[in-house]
N, C-alpha and C positions, 0 to 999 in steps of 0.2 A: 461465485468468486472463490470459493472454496470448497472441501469434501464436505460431508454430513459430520456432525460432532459426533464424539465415539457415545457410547451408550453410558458410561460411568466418569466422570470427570471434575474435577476442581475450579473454581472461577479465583480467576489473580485479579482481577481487575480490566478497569480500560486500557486500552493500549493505540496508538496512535502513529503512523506511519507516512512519510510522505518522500514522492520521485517526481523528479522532473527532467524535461529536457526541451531541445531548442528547437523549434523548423524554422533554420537559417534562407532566408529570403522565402521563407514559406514554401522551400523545395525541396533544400537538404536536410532531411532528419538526421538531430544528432542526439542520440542516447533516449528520442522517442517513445522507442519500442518496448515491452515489458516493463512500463510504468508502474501498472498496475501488482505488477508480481513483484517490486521492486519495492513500494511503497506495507507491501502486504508483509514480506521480508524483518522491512525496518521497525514496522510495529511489535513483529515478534519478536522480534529482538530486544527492545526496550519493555519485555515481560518477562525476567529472565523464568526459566522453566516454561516458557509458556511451548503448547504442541500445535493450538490453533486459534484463531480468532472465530466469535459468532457473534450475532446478531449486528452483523458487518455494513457498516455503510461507505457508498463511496460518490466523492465527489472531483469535477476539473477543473481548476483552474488556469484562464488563459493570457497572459499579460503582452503588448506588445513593444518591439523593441526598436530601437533607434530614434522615438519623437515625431518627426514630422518626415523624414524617410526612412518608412517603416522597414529595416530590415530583416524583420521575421518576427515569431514568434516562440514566448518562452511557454510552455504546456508544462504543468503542474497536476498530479492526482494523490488527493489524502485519503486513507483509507483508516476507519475508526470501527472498534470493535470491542466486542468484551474477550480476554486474554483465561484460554482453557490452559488445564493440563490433563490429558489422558491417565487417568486413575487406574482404570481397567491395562495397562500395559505390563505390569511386571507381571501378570495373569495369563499370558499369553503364549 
């Protein structure tokens, strides 16, 4: 899901991130794509400093939409991690 952690680094904490999007009648992807990169993103973000995630887990979730004519599906992926900072980078 991501590079190798760098060799010297700081831990901030958890950090938790999630993307979603729609397969309208289960044929049009809409914002589908780069879920994963997207949900990866938002966790980093909600660490501020942070350079990487590790010890990364990911999961999908998938809800359906419309009741009883089903007109697609919503696709959801969370990605949870422990939130680095690259220590070794002003060394470089």
């Amino acid at each position: 899901m991501a590079q190798r952690p760098p060799q010297s680094y700081r831990t901030l904490g958890t950090a938790r991130g999630s993307a979603c999007g729609v397969m309208l009648f289960d044929v049009i992807p809409i914002v589908v794509n780069q879920r994963v990169e997207r949900a990866y993103a938002r966790a980093l973000a909600r660490a501020p400093g942070a350079t990487a995630l590790i010890d990364t887990q990911m999961r999908d979730r998938a809800y359906t939409l419309g009741g009883i004519f089903v007109a697609g599906h919503l696709v959801c992926t969370d990605v949870l991690g422990t939130a680095i900072q690259d220590t070794g980078a002003a060394l470089r």
